[in-house]
C-alpha positions in Angstrom: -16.1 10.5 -5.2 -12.8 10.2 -3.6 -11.9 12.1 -1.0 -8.8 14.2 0.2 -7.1 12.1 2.9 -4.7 14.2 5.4 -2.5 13.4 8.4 -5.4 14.4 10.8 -8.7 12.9 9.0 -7.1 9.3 8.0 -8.0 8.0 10.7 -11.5 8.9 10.5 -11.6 7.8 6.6 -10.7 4.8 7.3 -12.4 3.4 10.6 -15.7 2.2 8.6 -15.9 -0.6 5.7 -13.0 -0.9 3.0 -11.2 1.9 2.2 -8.2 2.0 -0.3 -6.3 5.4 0.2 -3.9 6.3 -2.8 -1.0 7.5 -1.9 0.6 9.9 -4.7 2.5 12.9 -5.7 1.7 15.7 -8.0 5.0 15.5 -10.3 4.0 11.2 -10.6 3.4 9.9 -14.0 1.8 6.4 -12.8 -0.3 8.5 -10.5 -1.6 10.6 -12.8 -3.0 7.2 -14.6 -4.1 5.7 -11.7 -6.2 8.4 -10.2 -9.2 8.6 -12.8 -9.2 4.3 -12.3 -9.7 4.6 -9.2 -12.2 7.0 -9.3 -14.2 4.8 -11.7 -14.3 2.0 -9.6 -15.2 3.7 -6.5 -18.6 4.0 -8.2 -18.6 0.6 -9.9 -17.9 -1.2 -6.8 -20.6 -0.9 -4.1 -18.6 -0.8 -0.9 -15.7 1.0 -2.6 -14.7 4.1 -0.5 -11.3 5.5 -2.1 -8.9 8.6 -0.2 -6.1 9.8 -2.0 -3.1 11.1 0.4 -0.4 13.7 -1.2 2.7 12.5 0.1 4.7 16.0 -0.8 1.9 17.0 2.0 1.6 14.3 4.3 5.3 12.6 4.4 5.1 11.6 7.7 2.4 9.7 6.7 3.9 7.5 3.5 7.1 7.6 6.5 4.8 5.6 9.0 3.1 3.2 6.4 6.7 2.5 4.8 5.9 3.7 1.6 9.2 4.1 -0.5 7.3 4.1 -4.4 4.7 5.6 -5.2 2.0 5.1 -6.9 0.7 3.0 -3.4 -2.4 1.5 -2.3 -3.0 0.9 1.0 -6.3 -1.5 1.9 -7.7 -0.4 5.1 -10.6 -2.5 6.9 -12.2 -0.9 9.6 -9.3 1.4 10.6 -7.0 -1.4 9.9 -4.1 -1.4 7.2 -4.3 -5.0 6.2 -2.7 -4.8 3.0 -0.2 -1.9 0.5 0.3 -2.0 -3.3 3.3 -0.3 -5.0 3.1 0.5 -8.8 0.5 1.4 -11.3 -2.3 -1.6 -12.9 -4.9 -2.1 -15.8 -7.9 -1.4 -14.8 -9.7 -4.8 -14.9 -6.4 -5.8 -12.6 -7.1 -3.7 -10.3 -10.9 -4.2 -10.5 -10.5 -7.9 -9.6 -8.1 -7.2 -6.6 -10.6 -4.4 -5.1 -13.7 -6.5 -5.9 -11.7 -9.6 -4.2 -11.1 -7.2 -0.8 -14.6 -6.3 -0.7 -16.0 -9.9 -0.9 -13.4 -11.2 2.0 -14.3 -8.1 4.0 
């Protein structure tokens, strides 16, 4: 299961493996359909960790990532942002895109 992702413990979420942290906002629509996706293919795809950052919380955060839309994926490998995602996907999309990350990791 996903897990809360702050200003003080991203670091630590994402130093190991592939981890895609979803950055999001109570009062977003998209959001709100992206979350339970996500959440399904964390446990479909083996590998898959997810983190799911509040940016009403953690602004300084979507600030130093240059997040200006949300909903936003960022693809971390090994403590590394390699890659960020703006908008809202079907789930086999999305599906293909994570499962492609997690075979070039």
């Amino acid at each position: 299961m996903s897990q809360v992702a702050t200003s003080e413990n991203l670091g630590a979420l994402t130093a190991q493996g592939t981890v895609v942290v979803d950055l999001w906002a109570e009062w977003c629509g998209p959001c709100k359909i992206m979350s339970p996706m996500l959440d399904e293919l964390e446990q479909e795809l083996e590998g898959l960790k997810v983190a799911k950052l509040n940016v009403e919380d953690y602004p300084e955060v979507a600030e130093n990532y240059h997040v200006m839309t949300i909903p936003t994926l960022i693809v971390f490998k090994n403590g590394k942002a390699i890659e960020k995602v703006t908008g809202a996907y079907p789930k086999p999309k999305l599906k293909a895109y994570l499962t492609q990350k997690l075979e070039s990791a």
